[in-house]
C-alpha positions in Angstrom: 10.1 -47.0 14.2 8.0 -49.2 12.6 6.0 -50.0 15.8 5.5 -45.9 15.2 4.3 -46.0 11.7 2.0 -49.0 12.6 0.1 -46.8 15.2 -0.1 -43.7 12.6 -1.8 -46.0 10.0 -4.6 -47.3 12.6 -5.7 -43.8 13.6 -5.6 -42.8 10.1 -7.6 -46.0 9.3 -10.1 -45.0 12.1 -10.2 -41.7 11.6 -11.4 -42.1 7.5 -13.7 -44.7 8.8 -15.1 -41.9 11.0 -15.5 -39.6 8.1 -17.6 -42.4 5.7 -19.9 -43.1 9.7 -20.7 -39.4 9.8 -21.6 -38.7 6.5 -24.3 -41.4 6.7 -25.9 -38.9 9.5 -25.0 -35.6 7.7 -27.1 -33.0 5.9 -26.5 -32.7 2.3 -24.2 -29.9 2.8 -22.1 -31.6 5.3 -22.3 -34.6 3.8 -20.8 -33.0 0.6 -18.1 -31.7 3.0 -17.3 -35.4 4.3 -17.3 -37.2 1.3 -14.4 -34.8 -0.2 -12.0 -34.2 3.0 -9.2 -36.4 3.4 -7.6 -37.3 7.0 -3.6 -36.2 6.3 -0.4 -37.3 8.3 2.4 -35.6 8.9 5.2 -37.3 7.5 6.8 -36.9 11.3 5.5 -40.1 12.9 5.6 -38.8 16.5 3.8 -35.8 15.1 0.6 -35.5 17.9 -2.1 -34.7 15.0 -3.9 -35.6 12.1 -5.6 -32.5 9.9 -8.7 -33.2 8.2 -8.5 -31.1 5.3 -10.8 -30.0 2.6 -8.6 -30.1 -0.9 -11.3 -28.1 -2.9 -12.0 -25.5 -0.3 -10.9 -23.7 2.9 -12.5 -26.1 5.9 -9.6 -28.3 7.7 -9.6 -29.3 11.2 -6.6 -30.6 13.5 -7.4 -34.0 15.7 -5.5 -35.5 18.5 -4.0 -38.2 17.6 -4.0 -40.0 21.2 -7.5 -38.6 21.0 -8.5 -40.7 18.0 -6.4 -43.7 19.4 -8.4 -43.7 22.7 -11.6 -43.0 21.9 -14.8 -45.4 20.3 -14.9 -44.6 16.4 -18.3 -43.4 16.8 -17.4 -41.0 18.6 -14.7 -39.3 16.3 -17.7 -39.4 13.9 -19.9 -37.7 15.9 -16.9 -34.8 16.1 -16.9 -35.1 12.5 -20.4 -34.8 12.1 -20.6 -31.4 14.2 -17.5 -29.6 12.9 -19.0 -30.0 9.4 -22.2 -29.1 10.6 -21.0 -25.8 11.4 -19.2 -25.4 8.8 -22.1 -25.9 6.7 -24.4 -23.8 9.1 -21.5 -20.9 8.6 -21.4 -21.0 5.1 -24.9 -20.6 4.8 -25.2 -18.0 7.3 -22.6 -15.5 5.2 -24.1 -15.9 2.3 -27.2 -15.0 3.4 -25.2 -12.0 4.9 -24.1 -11.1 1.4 -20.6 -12.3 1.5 -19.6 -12.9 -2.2 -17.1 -14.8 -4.4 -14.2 -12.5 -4.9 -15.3 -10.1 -2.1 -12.8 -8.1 -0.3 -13.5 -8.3 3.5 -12.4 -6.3 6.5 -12.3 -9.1 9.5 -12.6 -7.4 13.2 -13.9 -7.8 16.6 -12.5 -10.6 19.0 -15.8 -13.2 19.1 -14.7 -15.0 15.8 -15.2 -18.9 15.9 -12.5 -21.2 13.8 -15.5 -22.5 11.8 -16.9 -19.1 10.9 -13.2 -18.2 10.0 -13.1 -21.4 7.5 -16.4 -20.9 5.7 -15.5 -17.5 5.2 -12.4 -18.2 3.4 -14.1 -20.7 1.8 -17.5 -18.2 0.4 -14.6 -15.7 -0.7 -12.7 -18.2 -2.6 -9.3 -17.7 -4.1 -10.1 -14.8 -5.5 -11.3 -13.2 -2.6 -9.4 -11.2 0.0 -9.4 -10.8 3.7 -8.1 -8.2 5.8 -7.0 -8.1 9.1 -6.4 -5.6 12.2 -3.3 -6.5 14.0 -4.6 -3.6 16.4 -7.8 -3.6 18.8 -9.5 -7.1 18.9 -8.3 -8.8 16.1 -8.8 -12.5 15.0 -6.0 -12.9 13.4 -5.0 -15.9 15.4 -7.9 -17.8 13.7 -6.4 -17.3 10.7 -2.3 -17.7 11.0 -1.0 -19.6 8.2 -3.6 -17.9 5.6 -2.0 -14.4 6.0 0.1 -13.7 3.6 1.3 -10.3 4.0 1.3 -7.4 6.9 1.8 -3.9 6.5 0.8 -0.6 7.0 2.1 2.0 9.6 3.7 0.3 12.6 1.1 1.6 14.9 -1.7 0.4 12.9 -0.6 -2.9 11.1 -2.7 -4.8 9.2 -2.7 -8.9 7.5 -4.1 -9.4 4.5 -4.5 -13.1 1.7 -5.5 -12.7 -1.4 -5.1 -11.0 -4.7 -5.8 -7.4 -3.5 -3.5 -8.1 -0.2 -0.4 -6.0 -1.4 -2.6 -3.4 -2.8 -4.5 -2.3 0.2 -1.0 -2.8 2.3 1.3 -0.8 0.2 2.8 2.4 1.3 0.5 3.1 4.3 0.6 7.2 4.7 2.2 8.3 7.7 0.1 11.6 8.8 -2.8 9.2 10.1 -2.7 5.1 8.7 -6.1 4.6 9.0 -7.5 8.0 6.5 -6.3 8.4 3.0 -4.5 6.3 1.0 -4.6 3.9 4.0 -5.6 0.0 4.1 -9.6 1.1 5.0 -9.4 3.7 2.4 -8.1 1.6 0.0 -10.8 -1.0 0.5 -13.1 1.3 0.2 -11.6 2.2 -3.5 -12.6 -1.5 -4.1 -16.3 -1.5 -2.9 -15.3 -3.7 0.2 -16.9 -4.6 3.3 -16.7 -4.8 7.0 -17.6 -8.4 9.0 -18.0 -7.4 12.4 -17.0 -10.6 14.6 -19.8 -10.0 17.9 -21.4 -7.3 16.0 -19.8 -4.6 18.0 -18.6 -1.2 16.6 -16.3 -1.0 19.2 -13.7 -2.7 17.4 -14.5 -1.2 13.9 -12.2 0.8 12.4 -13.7 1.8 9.5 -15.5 4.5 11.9 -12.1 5.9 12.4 -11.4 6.2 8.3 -15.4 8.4 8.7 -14.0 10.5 11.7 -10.9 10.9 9.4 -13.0 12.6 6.8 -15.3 14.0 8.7 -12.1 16.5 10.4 -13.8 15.7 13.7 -11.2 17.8 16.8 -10.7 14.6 18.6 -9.0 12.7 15.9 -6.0 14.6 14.8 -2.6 14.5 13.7 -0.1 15.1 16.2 3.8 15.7 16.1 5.7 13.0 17.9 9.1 13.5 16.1 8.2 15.6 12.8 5.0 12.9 12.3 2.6 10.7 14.2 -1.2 10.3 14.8 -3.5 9.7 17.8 -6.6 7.3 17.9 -9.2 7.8 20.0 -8.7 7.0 23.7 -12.5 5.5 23.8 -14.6 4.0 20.9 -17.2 3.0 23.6 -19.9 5.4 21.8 -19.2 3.6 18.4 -21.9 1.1 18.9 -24.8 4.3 18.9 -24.3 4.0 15.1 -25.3 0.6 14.9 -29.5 1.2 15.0 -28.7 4.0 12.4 -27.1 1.1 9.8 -29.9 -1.1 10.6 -32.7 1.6 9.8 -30.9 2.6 6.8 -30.5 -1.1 5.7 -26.9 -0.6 5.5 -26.0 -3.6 8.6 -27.3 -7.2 8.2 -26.9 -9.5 11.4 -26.8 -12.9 11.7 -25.7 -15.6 14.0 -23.1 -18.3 13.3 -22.1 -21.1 15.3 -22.6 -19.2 18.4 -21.3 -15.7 16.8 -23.6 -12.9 16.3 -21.6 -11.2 12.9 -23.0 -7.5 11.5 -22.1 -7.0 8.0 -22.0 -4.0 5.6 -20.1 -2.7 2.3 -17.7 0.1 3.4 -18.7 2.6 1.5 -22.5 3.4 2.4 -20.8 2.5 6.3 -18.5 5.5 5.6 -21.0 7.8 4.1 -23.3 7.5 6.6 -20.7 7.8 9.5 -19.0 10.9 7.6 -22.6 12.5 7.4 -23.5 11.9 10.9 -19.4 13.0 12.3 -19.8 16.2 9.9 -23.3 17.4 11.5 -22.4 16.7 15.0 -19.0 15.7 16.0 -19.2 14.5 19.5 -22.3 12.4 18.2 -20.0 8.4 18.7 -18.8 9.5 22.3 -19.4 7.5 24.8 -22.0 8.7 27.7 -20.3 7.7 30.8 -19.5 10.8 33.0 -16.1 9.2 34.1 -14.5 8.9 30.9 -12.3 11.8 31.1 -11.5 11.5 26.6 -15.0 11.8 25.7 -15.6 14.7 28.5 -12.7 16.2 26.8 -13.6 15.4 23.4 -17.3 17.1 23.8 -15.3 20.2 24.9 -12.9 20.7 22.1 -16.4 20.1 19.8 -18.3 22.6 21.3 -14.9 25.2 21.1 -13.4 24.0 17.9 -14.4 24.0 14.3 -13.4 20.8 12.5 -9.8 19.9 11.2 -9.8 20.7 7.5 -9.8 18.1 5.1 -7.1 16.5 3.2 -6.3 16.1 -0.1 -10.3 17.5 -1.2 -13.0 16.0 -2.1 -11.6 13.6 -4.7 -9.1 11.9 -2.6 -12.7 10.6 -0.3 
């Protein structure tokens, strides 16, 4: 045991070493960042890490331990050096975005990197709040241990941290999850926004919350049991709304540590969707002739008159 414990304190040694090595290198923002992490131990000595962790903010990185033991110290500074340089290099890069303190944030799309997923918990700060897809492509994974609540319906569940979490969770309607009263309506109630993860509308559901209130025929209710909903069987089209947000100056882009992000507040996103879905419903299906949804889909438009609304204008 104690040859155990003896082995824990020189990587620990080595590893805080590292962090006073890179921060001679380090931009001032990075720098910052070193000078206030701290290299933490399990209190498990045959635990295989160390964490790196941040004790003022959201940045914290696991290490190898038989990495750090094998390895010349320079180069666990040189790792340290880079992870807080993107870190740094993230945080900038949402801000600039228009990512705020206290912001409520719809997280989607699959292309997500662990250091973009940090900073931004780190440029909402505590009294911000992120929400998830558990649905689609999600990046949850980057975020497991920070999720402090899921809920919605079962088909369309959702993960949420932060102060807002159990408000946009709560009692999830069960006609369609993702329209009124649900998570992406609810976050639109509090002037949220929508951080696209490889700047795809693909994976954006907030289009579906437009189509919702649009009353376009391919998204519907339908019975399965008394109650149930469909989504769309293709959101390959969702990306032709993309050059629309940019001319309107709705979507910012950006890229971060080798993720290109799009970001916009939900509620001109929905406006402008609803608009567009209301004037020509078939106008986010996709183009390709073997895509037997969207064939169907421009059918039903051309024979159908919308769904109805629900609830009238002031539930929207």
């Amino acid at each position: 045991m104690a040859g155990g414990r003896r082995r824990v304190t020189e990587e620990w040694s080595k590893a805080h070493r590292a962090l006073r090595l890179a921060a001679v290198d380090a931009d001032e923002a990075a720098a910052a960042l070193l000078e206030r992490v701290v290299v933490v131990e399990s209190l498990d000595a045959r635990s295989p890490v160390l964490w790196v962790h941040d004790p003022e903010g959201s940045a914290q990185l696991k290490v190898e331990r038989e990495w750090i033991g094998r390895v010349p110290e320079e180069a666990v500074a040189d790792m340290l050096l880079r992870w807080a340089g993107e870190w740094a290099a993230a945080t900038q890069v949402l801000a600039g975005l228009g990512i705020r303190p206290a912001d409520t944030v719809l997280v989607t799309g699959g292309a997500l990197t662990e250091a973009v997923a940090d900073a931004l918990r780190g440029v909402v700060g505590p009294e911000g709040t992120l929400l998830v897809p558990l649905f689609w492509e999600s990046p949850a994974g980057l975020f497991a241990g920070h999720l402090e609540r899921r809920g919605g319906h079962p088909c369309a569940l959702f993960a949420a941290a932060g102060p807002r979490a159990d408000f946009l969770l709560r009692d999830a309607p069960r006609g369609f999850p993702l329209g009124v009263g649900g998570p992406l309506d609810r976050l639109h109630q509090v002037d949220g926004a929508v951080l696209l993860a490889g700047g795809d509308h693909r994976a954006n559901p907030a289009i579906l919350l437009a189509a919702h209130w649009a009353g376009v025929p391919w998204l519907g209710a339908m019975a399965t049991g008394g109650e149930g909903w469909t989504l769309p069987g293709c959101t390959a089209g969702f990306g032709k709304i993309a050059p629309v947000l940019r001319q309107a100056r709705i979507q910012r882009e950006a890229e971060a540590v080798g993720a290109m992000l799009a970001f916009m507040r939900i509620r001109p996103l929905a406006s402008l969707a609803t608009e567009m879905l209301r004037a020509l419903p078939d106008c986010l299906l996709c183009d390709d002739p073997a895509c037997r949804f969207c064939a169907d889909s421009r059918r039903r438009c051309a024979s159908e008159a919308p769904l109805p609304r629900r609830g009238g204008d002031a539930d929207w």
